[in-house]
C-alpha positions as CSV (number, residue, x, y, z in Angstrom):
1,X,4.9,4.9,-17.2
2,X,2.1,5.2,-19.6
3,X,-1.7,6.3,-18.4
4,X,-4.6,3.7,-18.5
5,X,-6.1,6.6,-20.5
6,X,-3.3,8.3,-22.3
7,X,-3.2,9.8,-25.4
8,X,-0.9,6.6,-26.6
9,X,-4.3,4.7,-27.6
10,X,-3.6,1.4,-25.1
11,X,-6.4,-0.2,-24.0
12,X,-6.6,-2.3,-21.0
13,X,-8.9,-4.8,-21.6
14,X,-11.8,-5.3,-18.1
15,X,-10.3,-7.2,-15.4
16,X,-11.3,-10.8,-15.4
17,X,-12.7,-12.2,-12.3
18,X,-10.7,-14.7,-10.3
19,X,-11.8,-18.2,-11.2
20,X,-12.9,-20.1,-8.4
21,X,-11.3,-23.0,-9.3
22,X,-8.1,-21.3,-9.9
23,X,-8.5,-19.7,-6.3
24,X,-9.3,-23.0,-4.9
25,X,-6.0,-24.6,-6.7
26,X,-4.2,-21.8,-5.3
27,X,-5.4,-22.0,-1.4
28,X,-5.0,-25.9,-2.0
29,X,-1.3,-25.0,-2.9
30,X,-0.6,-22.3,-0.1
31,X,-1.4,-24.7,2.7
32,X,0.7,-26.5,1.9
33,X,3.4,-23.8,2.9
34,X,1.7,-22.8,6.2
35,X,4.1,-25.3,8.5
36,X,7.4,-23.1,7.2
37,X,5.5,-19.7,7.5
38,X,8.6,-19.4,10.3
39,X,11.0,-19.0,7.6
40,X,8.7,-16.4,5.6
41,X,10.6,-13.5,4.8
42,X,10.3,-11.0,7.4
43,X,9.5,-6.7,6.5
44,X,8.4,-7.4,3.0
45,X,7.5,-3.7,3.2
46,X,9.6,-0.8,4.7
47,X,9.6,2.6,4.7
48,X,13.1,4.2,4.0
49,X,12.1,7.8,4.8
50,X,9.9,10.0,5.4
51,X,9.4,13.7,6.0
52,X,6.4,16.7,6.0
53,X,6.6,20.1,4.4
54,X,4.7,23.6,4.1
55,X,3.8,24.1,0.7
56,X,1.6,27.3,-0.4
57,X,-0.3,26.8,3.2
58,X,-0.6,23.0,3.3
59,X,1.4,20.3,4.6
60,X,2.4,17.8,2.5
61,X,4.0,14.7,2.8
62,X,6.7,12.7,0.7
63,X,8.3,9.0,1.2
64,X,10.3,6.3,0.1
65,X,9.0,3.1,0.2
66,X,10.1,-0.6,-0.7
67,X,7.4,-2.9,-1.7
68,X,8.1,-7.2,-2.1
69,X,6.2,-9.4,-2.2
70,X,6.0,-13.5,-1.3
71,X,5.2,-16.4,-4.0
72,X,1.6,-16.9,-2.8
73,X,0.8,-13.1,-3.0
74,X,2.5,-12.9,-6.6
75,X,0.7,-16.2,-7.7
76,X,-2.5,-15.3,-6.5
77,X,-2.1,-11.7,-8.2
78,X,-0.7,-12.8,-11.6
79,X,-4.1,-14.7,-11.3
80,X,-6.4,-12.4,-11.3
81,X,-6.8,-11.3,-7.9
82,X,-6.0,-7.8,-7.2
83,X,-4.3,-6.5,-4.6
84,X,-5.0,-3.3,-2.2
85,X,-2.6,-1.8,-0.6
86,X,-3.3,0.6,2.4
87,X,-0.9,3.8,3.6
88,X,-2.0,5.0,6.9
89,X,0.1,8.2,7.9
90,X,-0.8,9.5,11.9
91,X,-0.1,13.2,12.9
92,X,0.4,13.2,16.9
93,X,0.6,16.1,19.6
94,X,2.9,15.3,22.6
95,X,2.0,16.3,25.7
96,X,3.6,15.7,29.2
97,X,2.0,12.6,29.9
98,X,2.4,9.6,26.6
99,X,-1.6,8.7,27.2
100,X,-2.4,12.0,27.0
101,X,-1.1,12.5,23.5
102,X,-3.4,13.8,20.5
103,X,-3.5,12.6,17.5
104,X,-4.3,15.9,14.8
105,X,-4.2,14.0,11.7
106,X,-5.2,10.7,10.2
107,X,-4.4,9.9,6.1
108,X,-5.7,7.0,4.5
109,X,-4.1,6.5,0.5
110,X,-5.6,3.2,-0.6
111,X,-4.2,1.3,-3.7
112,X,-5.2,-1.2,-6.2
113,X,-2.4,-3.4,-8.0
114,X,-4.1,-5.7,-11.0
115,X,-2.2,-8.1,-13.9
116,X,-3.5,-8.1,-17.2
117,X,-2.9,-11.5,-19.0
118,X,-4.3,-10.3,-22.3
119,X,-2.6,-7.2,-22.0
120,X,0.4,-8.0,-20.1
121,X,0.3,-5.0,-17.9
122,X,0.2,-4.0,-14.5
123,X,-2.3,-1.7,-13.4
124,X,-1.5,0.4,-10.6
125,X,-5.1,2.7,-9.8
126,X,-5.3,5.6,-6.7
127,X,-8.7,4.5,-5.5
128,X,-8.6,8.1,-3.2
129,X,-8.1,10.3,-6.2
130,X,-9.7,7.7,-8.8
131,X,-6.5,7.7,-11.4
132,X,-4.7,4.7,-12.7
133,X,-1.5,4.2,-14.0
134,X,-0.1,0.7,-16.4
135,X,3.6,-0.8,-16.2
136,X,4.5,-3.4,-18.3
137,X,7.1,-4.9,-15.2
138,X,5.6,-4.8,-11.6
139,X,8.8,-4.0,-11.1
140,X,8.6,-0.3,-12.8
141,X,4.5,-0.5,-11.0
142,X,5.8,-1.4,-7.2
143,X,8.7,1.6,-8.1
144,X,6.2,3.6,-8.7
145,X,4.1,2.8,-5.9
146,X,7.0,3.7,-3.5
147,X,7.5,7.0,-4.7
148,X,5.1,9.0,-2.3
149,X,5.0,12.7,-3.4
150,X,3.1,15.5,-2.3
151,X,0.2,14.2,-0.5
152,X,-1.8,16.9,1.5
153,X,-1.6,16.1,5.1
154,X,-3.8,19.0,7.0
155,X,-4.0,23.0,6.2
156,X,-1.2,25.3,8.3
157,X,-4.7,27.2,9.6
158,X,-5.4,23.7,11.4
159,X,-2.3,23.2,13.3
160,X,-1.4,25.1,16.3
161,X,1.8,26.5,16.7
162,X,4.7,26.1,19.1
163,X,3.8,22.0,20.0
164,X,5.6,19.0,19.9
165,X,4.6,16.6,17.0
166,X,5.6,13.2,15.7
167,X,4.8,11.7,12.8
168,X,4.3,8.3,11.7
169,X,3.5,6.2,8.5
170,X,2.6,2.4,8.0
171,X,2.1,0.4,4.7
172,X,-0.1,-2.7,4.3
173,X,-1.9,-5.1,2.2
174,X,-5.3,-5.1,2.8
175,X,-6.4,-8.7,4.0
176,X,-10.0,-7.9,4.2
177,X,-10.4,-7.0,0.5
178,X,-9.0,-10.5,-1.3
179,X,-11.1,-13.0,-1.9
180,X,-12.7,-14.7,0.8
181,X,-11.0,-18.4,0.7
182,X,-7.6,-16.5,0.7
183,X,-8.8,-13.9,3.0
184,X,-9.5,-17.2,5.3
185,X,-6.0,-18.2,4.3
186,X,-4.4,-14.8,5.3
187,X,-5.0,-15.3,8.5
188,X,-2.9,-18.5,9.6
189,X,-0.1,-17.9,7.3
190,X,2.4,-15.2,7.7
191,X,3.4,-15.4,3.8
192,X,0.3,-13.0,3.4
193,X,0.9,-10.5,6.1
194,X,2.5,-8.4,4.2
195,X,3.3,-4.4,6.9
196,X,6.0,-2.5,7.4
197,X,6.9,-1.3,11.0
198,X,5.9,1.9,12.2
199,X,8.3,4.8,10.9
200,X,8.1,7.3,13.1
201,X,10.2,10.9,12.7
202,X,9.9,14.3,14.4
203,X,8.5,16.8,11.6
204,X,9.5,20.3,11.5
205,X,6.4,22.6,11.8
């Protein structure tokens, strides 16, 4: 892994703007596919696991998580487009009765994936915490992606003792934020509805 602003001297040239004709050659090309979206490949995302720990007063949260992705997503990417991808993590109280649970905690981690032609990088950026990060394989950039380390969940102060919580986590790709004439495509085809299933896991607090 090398930092967009590393001491290493690489320079990642700006991001060039999707071409419209480009992203109206792509949309031409992904209807196309939208009568075998049945045979799309199914949990392109999934969490492996999972867990919360106390940390200096603070919960934090680690996970491993597998990120694929389908032709139209990759074309559409390795032309220009970027991609966000959104980790929603959910804190709940039990209580005796399920409609009466709370939920304590809510985490949004929103990321940006981007190809560089010029450059031939991938650029991975934490749009929470404002860092970025280049690969020069998505592989080694969707790897990186997966590892979730250490992200503060909620203060000990905050969290009363002795209840019953769950957790759960969810990964994925932001529709809204493409482009809008593959954001209108998103919709009808399931080759861009890229989420994991809920994983859900009893924390020990």
């Amino acid at each position: 892994m090398t930092s967009a602003k590393g001491d290493k001297g690489i320079v990642i040239p700006c991001g060039r703007r999707a071409d419209p004709f480009v992203i109206a050659l792509l949309l031409f090309g992904f209807l196309l596919f939208i009568p075998a979206t049945a045979s799309a490949q199914t949990d392109p995302f999934s969490i492996r696991s999972a867990h919360i720990y106390l940390d200096n007063k603070v919960y934090l949260v680690s996970a491993d998580i597998h990120y694929s992705f389908t032709r139209p997503v990759l074309d559409a990417l390795h032309n220009g487009v970027p991609l966000i991808i959104e980790l929603r993590i959910e804190l709940i109280k039990n209580r005796e009765w399920p409609w009466w649970n709370e939920t304590v905690a809510v985490i949004k981690q929103r990321y940006r994936l981007r190809y560089f032609a010029l450059a031939q990088h991938y650029v991975l950026s934490n749009l929470n915490m404002g860092t970025e990060s280049s690969y020069q394989t998505l592989e080694a950039a969707l790897d990186a992606l997966g590892r979730l380390k250490e992200l503060p969940l909620l203060d000990q102060n905050l969290l009363p003792s002795g209840a019953d919580y769950v957790a759960r986590m969810r990964v994925a790709l932001d529709i809204e934020s493409l482009p809008t004439p593959l954001r209108l495509l998103a919709y009808l085809s399931s080759r861009w509805r890229l989420t994991s299933e809920w994983y859900t896991w009893k924390p020990q607090l």
